[in-house]
N, C-alpha and C positions, 0 to 999 in steps of 0.2 A: 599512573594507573598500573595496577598489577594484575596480570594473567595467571587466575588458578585454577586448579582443577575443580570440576562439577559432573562427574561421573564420570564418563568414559567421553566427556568433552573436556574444552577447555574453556572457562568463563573472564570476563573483564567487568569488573564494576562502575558504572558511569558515575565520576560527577555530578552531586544535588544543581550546581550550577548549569550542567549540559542539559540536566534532564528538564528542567525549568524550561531553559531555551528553545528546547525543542517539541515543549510540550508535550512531555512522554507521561503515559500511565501506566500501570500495570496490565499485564496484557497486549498490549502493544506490539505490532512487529516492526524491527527495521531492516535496512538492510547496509551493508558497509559496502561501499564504493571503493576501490583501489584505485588512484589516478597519481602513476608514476612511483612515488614515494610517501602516496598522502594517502588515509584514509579517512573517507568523507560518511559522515552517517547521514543517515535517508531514512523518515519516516515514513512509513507504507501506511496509503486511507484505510481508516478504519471502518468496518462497516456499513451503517450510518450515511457516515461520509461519500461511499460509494453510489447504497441506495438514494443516497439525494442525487447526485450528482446522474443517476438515471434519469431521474424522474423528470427532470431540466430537458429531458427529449420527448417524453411522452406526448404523444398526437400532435409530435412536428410534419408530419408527412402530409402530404395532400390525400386524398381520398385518391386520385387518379393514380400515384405513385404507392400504394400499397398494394401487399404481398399476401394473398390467402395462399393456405395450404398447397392449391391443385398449381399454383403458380409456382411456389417453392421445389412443388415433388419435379416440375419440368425441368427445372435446372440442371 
């Protein structure tokens, strides 16, 4: 891969094969991992991905263990 300029950054173009493998689309963020002499790419959840992955909690709490307002403000 080759490191070029893209404005007042620096750019790297991935591999059709990497981007495959790690399911990338456009839009997308990742992030580059440094570990030692290795950099490891990391997709970051998209959206989506996030709001689901909330909603897998939604009204797990007891009734007894929930937080109104005048509870929160006491904290």
């Amino acid at each position: 891969m080759k490191v070029v300029r893209w404005g007042n950054s620096l750019a790297v173009r991935l591999p059709v094969k990497l981007v495959r493998e790690l399911g990338l689309v456009e839009g997308d963020r990742i992030d580059l991992i440094r570990e030692h002499d290795v950099l490891r790419v990391h997709r970051l959840p998209r959206t989506h991905e996030v709001l689901d992955s909330l909603r897998k909690f939604r009204c797990r709490l007891p009734a007894s263990q929930r937080l109104g307002r005048d509870d929160a403000q006491r904290r």
